[in-house]
C-alpha positions in Angstrom: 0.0 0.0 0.0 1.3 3.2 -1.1 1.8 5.6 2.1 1.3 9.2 2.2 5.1 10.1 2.6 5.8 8.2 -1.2 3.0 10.5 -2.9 4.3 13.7 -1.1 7.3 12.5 -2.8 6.0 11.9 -6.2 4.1 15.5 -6.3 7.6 17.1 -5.4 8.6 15.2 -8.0 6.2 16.6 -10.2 5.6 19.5 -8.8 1.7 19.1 -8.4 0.7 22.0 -5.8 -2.9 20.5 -5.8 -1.9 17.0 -4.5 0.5 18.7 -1.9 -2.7 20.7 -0.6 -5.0 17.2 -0.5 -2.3 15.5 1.1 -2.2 18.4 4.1 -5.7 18.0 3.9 -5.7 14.5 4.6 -2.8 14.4 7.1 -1.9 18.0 8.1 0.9 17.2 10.4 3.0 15.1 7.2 5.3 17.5 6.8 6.7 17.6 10.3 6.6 13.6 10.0 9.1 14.3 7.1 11.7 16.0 8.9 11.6 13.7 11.7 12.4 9.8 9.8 14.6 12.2 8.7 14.7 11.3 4.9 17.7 11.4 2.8 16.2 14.5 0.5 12.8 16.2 1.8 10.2 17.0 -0.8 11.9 20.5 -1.0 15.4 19.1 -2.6 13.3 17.3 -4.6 11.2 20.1 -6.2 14.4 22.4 -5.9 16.6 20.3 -8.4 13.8 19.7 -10.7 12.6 23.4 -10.3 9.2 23.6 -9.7 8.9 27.0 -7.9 5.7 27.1 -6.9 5.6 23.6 -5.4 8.5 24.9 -3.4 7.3 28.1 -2.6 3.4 26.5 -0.8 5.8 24.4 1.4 7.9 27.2 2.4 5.0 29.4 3.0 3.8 26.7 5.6 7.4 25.5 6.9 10.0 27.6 6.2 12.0 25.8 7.7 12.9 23.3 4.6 14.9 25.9 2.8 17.8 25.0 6.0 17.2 21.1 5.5 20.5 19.2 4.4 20.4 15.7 3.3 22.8 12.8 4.2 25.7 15.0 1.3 24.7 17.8 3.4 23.1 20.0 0.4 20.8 21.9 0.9 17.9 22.7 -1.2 19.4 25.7 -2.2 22.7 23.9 -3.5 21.0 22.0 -5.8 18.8 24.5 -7.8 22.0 27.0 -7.8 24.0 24.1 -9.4 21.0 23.4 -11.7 21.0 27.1 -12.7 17.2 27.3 -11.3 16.9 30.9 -10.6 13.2 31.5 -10.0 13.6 28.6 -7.2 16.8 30.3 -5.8 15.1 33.6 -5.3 11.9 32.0 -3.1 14.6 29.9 -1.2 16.9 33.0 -0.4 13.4 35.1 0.3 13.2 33.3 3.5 16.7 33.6 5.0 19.9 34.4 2.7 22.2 33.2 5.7 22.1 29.7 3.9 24.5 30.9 1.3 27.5 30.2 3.7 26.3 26.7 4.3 28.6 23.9 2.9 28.3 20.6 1.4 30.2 17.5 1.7 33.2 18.9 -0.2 33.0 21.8 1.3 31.6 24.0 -1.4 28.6 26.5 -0.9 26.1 27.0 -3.4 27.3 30.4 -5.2 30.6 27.7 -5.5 28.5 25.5 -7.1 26.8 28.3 -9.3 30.5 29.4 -10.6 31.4 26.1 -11.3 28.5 24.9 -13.4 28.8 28.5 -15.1 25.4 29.7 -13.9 25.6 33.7 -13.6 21.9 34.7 -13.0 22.4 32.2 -10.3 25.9 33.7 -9.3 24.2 37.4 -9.3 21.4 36.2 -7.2 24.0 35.1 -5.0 26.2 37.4 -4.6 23.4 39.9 -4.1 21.7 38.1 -1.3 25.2 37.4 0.2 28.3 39.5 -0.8 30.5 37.9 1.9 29.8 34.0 0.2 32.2 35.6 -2.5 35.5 35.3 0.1 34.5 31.6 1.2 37.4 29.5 0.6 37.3 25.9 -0.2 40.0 23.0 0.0 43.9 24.5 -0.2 43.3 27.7 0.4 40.9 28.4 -3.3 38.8 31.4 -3.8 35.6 31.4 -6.2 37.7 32.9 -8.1 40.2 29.9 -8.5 37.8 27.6 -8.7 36.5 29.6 -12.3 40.0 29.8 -13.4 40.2 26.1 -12.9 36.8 24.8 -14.3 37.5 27.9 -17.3 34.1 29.8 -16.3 35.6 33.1 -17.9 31.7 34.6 -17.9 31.4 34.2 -14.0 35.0 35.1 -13.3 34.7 38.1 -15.0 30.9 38.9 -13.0 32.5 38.0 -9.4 36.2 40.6 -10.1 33.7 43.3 -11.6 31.0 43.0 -8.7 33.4 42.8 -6.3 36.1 44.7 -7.5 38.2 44.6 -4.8 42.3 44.6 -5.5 42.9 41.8 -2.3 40.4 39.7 -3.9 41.8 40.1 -7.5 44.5 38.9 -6.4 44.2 36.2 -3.5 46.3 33.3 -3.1 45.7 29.8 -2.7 48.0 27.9 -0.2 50.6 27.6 -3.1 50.9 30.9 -3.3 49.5 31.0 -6.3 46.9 33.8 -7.8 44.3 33.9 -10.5 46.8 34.7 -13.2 49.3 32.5 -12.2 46.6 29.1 -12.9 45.5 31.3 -16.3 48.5 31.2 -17.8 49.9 27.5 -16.4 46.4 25.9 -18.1 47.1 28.3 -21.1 43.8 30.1 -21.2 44.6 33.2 -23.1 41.4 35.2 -23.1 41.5 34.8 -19.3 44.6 36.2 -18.9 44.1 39.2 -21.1 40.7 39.9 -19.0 42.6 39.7 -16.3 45.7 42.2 -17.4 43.0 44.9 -18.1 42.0 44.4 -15.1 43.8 47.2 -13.2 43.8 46.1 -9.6 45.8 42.4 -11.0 49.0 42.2 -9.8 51.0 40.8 -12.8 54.4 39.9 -11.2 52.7 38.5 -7.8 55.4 35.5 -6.4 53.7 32.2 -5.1 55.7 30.1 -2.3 58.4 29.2 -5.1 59.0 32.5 -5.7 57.7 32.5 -9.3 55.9 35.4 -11.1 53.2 34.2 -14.0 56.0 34.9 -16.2 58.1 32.2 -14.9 54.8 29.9 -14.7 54.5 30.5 -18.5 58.6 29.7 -18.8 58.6 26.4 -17.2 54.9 24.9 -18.8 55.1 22.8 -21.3 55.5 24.4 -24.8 52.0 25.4 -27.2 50.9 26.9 -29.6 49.3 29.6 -27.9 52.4 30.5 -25.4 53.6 33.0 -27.8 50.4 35.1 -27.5 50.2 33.9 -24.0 53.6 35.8 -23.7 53.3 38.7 -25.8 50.0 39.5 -23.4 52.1 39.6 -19.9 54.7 41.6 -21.5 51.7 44.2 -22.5 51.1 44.0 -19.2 54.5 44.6 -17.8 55.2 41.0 -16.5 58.2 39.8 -16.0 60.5 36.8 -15.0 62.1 36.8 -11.2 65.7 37.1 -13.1 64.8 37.5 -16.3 63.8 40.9 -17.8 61.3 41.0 -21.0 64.2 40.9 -23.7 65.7 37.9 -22.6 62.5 35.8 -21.8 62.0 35.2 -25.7 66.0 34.4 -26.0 65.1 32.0 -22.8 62.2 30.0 -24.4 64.2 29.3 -27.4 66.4 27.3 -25.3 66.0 23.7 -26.6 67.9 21.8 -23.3 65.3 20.8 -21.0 65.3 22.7 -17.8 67.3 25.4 -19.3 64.5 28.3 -18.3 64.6 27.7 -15.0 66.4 30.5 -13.1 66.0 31.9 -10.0 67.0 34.9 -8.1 68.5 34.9 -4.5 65.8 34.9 -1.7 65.4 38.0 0.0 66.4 38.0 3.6 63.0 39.8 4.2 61.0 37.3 2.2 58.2 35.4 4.4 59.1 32.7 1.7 59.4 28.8 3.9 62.5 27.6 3.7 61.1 24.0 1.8 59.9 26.7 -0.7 64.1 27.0 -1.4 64.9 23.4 -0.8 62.7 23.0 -3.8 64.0 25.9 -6.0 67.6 24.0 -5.4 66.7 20.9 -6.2 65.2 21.9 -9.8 68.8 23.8 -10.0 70.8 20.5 -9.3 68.0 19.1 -11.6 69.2 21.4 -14.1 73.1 20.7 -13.9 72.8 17.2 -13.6 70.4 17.7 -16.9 73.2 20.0 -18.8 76.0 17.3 -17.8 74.5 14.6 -19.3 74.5 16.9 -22.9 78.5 18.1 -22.1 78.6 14.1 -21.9 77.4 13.3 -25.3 79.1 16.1 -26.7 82.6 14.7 -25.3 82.0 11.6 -26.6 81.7 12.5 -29.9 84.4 14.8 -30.1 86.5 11.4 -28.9 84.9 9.7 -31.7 85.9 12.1 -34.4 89.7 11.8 -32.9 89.8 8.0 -32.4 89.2 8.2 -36.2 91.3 10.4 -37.4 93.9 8.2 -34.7 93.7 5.0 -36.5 92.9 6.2 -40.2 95.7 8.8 -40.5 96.8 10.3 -44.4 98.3 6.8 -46.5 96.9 4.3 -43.2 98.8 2.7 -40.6 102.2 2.0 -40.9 102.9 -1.8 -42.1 105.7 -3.9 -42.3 105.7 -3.6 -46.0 105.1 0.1 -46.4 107.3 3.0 -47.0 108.5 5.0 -44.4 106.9 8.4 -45.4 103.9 8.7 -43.9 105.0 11.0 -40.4 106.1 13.3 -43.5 102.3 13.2 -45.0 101.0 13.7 -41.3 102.6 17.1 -40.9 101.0 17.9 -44.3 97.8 16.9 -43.3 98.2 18.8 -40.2 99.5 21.7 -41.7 97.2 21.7 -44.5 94.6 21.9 -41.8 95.9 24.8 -40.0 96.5 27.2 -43.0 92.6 26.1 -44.5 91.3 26.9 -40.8 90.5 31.2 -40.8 92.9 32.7 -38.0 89.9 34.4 -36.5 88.3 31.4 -36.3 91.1 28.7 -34.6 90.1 29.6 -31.4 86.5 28.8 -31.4 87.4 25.9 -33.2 88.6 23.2 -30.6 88.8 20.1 -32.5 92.2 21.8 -33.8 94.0 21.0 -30.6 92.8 18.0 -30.2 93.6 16.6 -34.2 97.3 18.3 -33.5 97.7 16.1 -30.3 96.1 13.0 -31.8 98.9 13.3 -34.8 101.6 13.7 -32.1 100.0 10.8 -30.3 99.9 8.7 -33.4 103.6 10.0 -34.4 105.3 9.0 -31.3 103.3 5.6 -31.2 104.8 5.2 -34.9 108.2 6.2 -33.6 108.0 3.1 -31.0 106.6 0.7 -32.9 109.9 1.8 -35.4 112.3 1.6 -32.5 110.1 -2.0 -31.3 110.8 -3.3 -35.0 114.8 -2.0 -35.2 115.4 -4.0 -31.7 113.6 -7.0 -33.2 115.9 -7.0 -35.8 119.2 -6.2 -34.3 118.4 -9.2 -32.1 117.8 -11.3 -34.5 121.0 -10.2 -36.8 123.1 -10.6 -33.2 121.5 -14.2 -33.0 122.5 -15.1 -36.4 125.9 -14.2 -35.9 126.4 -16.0 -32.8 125.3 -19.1 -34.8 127.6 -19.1 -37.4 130.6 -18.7 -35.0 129.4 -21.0 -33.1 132.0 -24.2 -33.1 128.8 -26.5 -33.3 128.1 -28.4 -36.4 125.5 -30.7 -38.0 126.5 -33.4 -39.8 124.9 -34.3 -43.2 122.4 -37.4 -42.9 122.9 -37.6 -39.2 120.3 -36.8 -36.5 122.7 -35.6 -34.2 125.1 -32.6 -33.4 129.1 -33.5 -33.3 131.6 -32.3 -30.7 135.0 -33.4 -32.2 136.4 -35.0 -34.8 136.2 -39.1 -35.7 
């Protein structure tokens, strides 16, 4: 059998005012039973997310106590029609007390948070209108509103909110990263946020989070696209800078190919309120940075050891052999000195390889020079040997398997 609580329910749910008056007829105490089996959503959330105004406006007018009812996500009714963008049923709920704009839901968020999220600016004015001081409510990590349409890309609401409010602290309020408005507008690359925001006149467009990076510097160390260039050419309209760099050399900076090659940082201020971590981190990216610039000094060594083993074991005419002519230390001074007088003077000295050719040929030179001395030794030992064998008073006689001392 159907009970009286299930078809309040079902005329919330389709907002028939005529069966909510028959059922009070019937049973004029079944609203208070409502609140007390404490359901998870009253009839109220229910008409308030589907929007049926005037179904929500009769209970009101008999209970007005619904429009502070929170269900088990702790929403209230006036949560769910601002983040259903329902602004006739926002109005009647804020009619009867506006206090419940500060309320929070599970995750913390109020309903003009979930307005600015979802993008719903009548909803946001009403909002703001009934309750100016919802606008400074911060959520998890230390996020404003205004964050929060930075980071869903709600441009429409962000730009309502800094115009309503126009207040330069809130403009430019930091999360617990330090970080502004401007600084998330530039790291998720949204360029017509970022321009909004430089004509703002309260931003502040080189504001430091806890790293001590400026949006310029945010912009330096993303990830490169394709609209950082106009992403850049905004800030430096707007007179941002990097914390070392100045506006000429950012564009000389970006061009860097070596990873981790932008990232500069200029000595903390003794006066700075920065934590000392904040540092510990900056120094890390910095030994990040050499370790990153070794490993390409590395690979540039190694080839340069390359080109010389070459040129060390395929000299001008080859290696010396056994049956070649002695002439080739005379063709590697040619070589050498054909290289020299080809090279431009004003050039030899940024030219390294030079040095290191000449001392592979003298390498190669002296090594030839031994193995020459190695071969003469060989052979004067072997001449010595020879002689010793023919003066030697030994003999071998013919047909015999044997060596003779003396005569028969």
């Amino acid at each position: 059998m159907e009970t009286l609580e299930n078809k309040l329910f079902e005329a919330a749910a389709e907002g028939n005012v005529n069966s909510l008056k028959n059922l009070l007829q019937e049973d004029p105490i079944i609203l208070d039973r409502v609140i007390v089996n404490n359901f998870s959503d009253t009839p109220v959330h229910v008409a308030a997310i589907l929007g049926h105004v005037d179904f929500v406006r009769e209970i009101l007018r008999r209970r007005p106590e619904f429009a502070r009812e929170l269900n088990t996500r702790l929403s209230s009714p006036l949560h769910l029609a601002s983040a259903k963008g329902h602004t006739e049923v926002v109005r009647v709920l804020l009619s009867d007390n506006s206090q419940i704009c500060l309320a929070r839901d599970r995750n913390g968020l109020t309903p003009l948070h979930l307005a600015a999220i979802k993008g719903r600016i009548d909803v946001v004015k009403e909002l703001v209108q009934a309750k100016p001081d919802a606008a400074i409510v911060t959520v998890d990590r230390g996020q404003t509103i205004l964050h929060l349409c930075v980071k869903y890309n709600q441009l429409d609401a962000l730009k309502l909110l800094v115009q309503t409010i126009g207040d330069q602290e809130f403009t430019n309020s930091k999360d617990s990263d330090g970080n502004t408005i401007l600084h998330l507008g530039v790291a998720d690359k949204q360029v017509e946020t970022v321009e909004f925001l430089l004509k703002v006149s309260a931003t502040e467009v080189n504001a430091r989070n806890l790293s001590g990076m400026t949006p310029m510097d945010i912009l330096i160390r993303s990830r490169k696209n394709v609209r950082d260039e106009e992403i850049e050419e905004s800030l430096k309209r707007g007179g941002a800078f990097g914390s070392m760099q100045n506006n000429s050399s950012v564009h000389k900076n970006r061009n860097m190919e070596t990873p981790g090659s932008y990232l500069f940082f200029d000595q903390p201020d003794l006066n700075s309120n920065i934590p000392k971590n904040s540092w510990k981190r900056m120094f890390k990216q910095h030994d990040n940075w050499l370790e990153e610039k070794r490993s390409a000094l590395m690979v540039v060594a190694s080839l340069i050891a390359t080109m010389a083993f070459q040129v060390g074991v395929n000299p001008p005419s080859g290696v010396w052999q056994d049956n070649s002519k002695p002439d080739s230390q005379a063709l590697a001074w040619t070589y050498l000195a054909s290289i020299s007088v080809l090279t431009p003077e004003k050039d030899s000295e940024k030219q390294p390889f030079i040095l290191v050719i000449t001392i592979t040929i003298c390498i190669w030179l002296a090594l030839m020079a031994l193995l020459l001395i190695a071969h003469t030794i060989r052979l004067i030992i072997k001449i010595v040997r020879k002689l010793i064998k023919s003066l030697s008073p030994n003999r071998r006689i013919p047909g015999q398997g044997f060596t003779s001392h003396g005569s028969a």
